[in-house]
N, C-alpha and C positions, 0 to 999 in steps of 0.2 A: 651028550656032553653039552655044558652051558655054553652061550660064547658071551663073555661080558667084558666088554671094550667102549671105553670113551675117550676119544681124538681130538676134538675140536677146542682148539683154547676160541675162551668165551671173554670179551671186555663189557662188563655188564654195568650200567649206572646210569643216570642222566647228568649228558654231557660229554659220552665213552666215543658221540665221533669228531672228536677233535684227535684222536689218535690214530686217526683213518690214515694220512701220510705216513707215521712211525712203522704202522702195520704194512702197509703196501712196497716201503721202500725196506724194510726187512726181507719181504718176500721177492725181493726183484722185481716187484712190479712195475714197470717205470712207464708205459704207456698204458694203462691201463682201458676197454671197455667197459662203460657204464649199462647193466643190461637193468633198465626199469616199464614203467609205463606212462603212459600221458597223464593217467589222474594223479600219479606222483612226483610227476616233472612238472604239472599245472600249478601246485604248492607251495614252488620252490625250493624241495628239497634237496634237488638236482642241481641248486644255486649253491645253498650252502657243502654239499657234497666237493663242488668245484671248486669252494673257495677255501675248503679244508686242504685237498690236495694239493692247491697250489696251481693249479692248470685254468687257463684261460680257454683254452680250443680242445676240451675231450671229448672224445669220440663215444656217442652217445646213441644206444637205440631203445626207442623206446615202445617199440611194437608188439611188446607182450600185451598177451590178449587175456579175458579173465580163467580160461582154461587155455593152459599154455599144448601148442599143435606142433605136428614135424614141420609142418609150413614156415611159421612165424622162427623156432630151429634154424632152418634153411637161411632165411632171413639175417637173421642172427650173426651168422657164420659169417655169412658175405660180408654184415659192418664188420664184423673182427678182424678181416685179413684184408678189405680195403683201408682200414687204420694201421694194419700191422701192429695189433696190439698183441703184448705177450700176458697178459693175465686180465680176467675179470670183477669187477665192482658190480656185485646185484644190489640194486637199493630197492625195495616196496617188499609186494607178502609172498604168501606161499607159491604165485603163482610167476613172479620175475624172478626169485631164487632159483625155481625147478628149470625153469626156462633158462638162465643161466651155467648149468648143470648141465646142462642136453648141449647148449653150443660148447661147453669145456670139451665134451667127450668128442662130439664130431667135426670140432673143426680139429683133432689131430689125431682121428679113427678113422678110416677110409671106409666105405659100403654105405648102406640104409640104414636108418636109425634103428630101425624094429628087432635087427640083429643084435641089440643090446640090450633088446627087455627081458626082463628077470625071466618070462616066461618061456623064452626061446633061448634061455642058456643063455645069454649075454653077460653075466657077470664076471667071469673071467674073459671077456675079451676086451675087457676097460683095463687098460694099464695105466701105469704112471705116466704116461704122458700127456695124460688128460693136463688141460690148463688150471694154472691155482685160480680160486675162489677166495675172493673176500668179503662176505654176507651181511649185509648191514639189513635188518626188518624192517620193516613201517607199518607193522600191521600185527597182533598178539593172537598167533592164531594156529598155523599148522606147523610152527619150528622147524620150517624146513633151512634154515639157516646151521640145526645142529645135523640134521638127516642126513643119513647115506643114502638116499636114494631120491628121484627127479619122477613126478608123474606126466606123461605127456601122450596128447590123442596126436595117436599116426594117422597116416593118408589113410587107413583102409578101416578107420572110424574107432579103430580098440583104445582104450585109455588105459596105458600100460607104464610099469613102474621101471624105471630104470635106474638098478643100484648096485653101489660098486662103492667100497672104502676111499675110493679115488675120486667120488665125486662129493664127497664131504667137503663143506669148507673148511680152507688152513686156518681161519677166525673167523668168530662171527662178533660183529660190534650193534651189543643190545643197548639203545639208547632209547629208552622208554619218550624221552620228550620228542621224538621223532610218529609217535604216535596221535599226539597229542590232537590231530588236525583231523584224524579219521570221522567218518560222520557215523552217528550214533547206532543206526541197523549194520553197517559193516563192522563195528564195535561190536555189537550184538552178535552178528554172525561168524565172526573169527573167536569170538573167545568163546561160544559152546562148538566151535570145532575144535579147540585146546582140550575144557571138559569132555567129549568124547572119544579126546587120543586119551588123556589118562586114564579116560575106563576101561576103554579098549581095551589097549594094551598091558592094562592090569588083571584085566580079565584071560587072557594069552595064557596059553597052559605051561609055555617054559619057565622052566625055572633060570628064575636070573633074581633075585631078592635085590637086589643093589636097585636097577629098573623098579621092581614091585615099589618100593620106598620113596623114592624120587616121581613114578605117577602119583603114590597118595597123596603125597606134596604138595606135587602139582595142582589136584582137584581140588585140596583144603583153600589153596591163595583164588584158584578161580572161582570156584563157588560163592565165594565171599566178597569179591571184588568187580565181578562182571556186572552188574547191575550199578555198581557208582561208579564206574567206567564209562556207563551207557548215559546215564540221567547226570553227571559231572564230569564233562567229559577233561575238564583239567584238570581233577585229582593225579596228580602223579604216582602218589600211592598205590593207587590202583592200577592204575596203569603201569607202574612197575610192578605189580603182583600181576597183575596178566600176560606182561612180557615174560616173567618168571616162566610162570605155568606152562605155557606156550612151548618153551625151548625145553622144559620139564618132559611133558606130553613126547616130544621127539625124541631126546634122550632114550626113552625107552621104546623106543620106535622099534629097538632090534631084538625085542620079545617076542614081535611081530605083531600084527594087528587082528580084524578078523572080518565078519558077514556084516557090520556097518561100512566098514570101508570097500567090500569087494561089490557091494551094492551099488552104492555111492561112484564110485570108480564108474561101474558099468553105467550108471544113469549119468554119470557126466559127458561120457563117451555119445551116448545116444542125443543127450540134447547140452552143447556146451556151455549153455546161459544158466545153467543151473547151478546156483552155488554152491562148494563144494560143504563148508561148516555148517550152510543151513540144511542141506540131505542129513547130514552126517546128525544135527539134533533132530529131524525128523525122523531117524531110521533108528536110531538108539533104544529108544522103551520096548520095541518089538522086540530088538535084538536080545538085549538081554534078559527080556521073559523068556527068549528061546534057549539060552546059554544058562539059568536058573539050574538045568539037570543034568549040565554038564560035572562028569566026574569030581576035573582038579576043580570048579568051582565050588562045589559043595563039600572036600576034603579040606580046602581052605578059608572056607566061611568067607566066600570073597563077598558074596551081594551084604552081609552086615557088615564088610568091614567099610565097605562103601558109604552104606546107610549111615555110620557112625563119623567118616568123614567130612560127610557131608551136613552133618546133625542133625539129623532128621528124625521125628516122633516116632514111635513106635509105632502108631497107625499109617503111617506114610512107607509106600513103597519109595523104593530108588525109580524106580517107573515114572509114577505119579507125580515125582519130585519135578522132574526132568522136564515132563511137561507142562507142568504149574511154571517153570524157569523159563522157560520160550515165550510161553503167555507173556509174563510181566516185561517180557522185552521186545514181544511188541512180535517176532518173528512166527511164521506160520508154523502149523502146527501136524499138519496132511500134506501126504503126496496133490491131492488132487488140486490146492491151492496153487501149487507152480505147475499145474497143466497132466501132470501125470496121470494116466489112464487106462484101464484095465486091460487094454487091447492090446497094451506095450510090455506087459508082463513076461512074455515070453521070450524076446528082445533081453528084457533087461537079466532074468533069470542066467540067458546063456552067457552075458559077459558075466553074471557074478562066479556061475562055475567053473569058468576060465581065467577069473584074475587070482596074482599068488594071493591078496589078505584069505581069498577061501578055507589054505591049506592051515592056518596058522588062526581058525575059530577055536576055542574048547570045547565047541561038540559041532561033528561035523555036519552038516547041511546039505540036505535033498535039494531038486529041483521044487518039491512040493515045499518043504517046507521053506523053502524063498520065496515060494508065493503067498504063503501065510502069513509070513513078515511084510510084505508090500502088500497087504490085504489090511492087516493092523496100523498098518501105516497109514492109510491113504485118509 
């Protein structure tokens, strides 16, 4: 059975967070937590943020880290209930959303956070009591602002997803001019991690057609727009086509993903300074030479329809594409540039078999051949 559900009303335009009070005091949110980080409170958008809502004195954390931990979680929690706030404001990217996600769930779910990851059965023990979410991005990259689920490294180093209908945001307010300030590699690295949710998850063997349509979408606005996003960085145009794609890419999130992201997961888990869109364009060409012989991909003519998506010559792989796209934006292009090393292979193999994107590849993956892919990779 498919399951094809989309929940989150979206305010999308430049200029949509002027409507951040209307939204907040619909939802009752009337104290609200602001959960961001310091390079996004450095910009002042945590100025304009406050001066939208109205509030002189919000309670404000801004200790998210670039891979969000149970720690920083814990953290979290404690601002929320010495403010006594009854809902949350995530403002920045994928990783103060997720992080804002994880303190909804535990600050009114009793136990350890780890009892929530998808992989321990946690999914039904996230109820509605979790706290509403109001998702505002600052970054065109993992749409975790439309995502039902929250990535986050526990204490005992696994970097695990925790997802639940309940931790969706009630809105998310995409305001592309909020982007505007990003410096040009983190531009570069969030929006080939958008390209690599839409192929991903395009690539995902469920049937969900509705998903299938909204990633090709998706990849048509980023492919075309991520490189005058990087080199102009105040094209709004572009920058509203990457915000597009971005929350596109996540939309279909619940096709599920596959061995880039269960990769990635695992290598982020092992060293947290690794970013997560720049693995995810470095882990991509292997992946999908290895997914080429997978069944639904070859019933469905997936790797041309991409190739055509993306418009690309006859002689040009979707591969070869991908990495010619990193080059010209300047981001590496081997594991072994960000320190990756062959002695870590076993390490990272064992998270990729244990995280859920594994189960949700189109062709399933050995130990070996994960190591083949971080071999192609590196």
């Amino acid at each position: 059975m498919a399951l094809i559900n989309y929940v989150t009303e979206i305010r999308f335009g430049a200029g949509s967070l002027v409507e951040l009070k209307e939204v907040c005091d619909r939802l009752g949110i009337t104290n609200p937590l602001i959960v961001t980080d310091k390079g996004v409170r450095a910009v002042g958008i945590i100025d304009k943020v406050a001066a939208t809502l109205g509030h002189a004195d919000l309670a404000v954390f801004d200790g998210t880290p670039p891979n969000p931990s149970e720690s920083a979680v814990r953290a979290g929690v404690e601002a929320l209930q010495r403010a006594d706030c009854n809902g949350i404001v995530a403002v920045g990217g994928g990783s103060s959303i997720d992080l804002a996600k994880a303190v909804a769930v535990a600050a009114r779910h009793d136990g350890p956070l780890r009892q929530f990851a998808l992989i321990e059965g946690g999914a039904l023990k996230i109820t509605a009591a979790t706290l509403p979410i109001v998702a505002v991005p600052t970054t065109a990259g993992t749409g975790s602002e439309v995502g039902r689920g929250a990535i986050i490294i526990l204490d005992d180093g696994r970097k695990v997803g925790i997802i639940s209908p309940h931790v969706i945001p009630k809105v998310a307010i995409c305001d592309p001019e909020l982007t505007l300030a990003l410096p040009a590699g983190l531009t570069a690295a969030t929006g080939m991690d958008a390209i690599a949710h839409c192929i991903e998850t395009f690539l995902a063997p469920a049937f969900n057609p509705p998903a299938d349509g909204i990633a090709l979408d998706g990849l048509w606005r980023a492919w075309r727009h991520i490189e005058g996003a990087v080199s102009q960085p105040s094209d709004l145009d572009a920058r509203l086509n990457m915000m597009s794609a971005s929350l596109q890419g996540a939309l279909a999130f619940q096709k599920g993903l596959g061995c880039v992201h269960s990769l990635s997961h695992s290598l982020g888990g092992i060293n947290p300074r690794l970013h997560h869109g720049t693995l995810n364009a470095i882990l991509l060409p292997a992946v999908i030479r290895f997914n080429r012989g997978a069944e639904s991909v070859v019933r469905e003519d997936k790797i041309a329809r991409l190739s055509q998506v993306m418009g690309l010559a006859g002689s040009v792989s979707v591969e070869e594409a991908l990495v010619t796209k990193s080059r010209a934006l300047n981001l590496p292009t081997g594991l072994s540039e960000l320190g990756v090393t062959e002695d870590m292979f076993a390490q990272i193999v064992q998270g990729a078999l244990a995280d859920h994107s594994h189960r949700t590849n189109p062709r399933e993956a050995s130990a070996a051949d994960y190591v083949e892919m971080l071999r192609q990779s590196m």
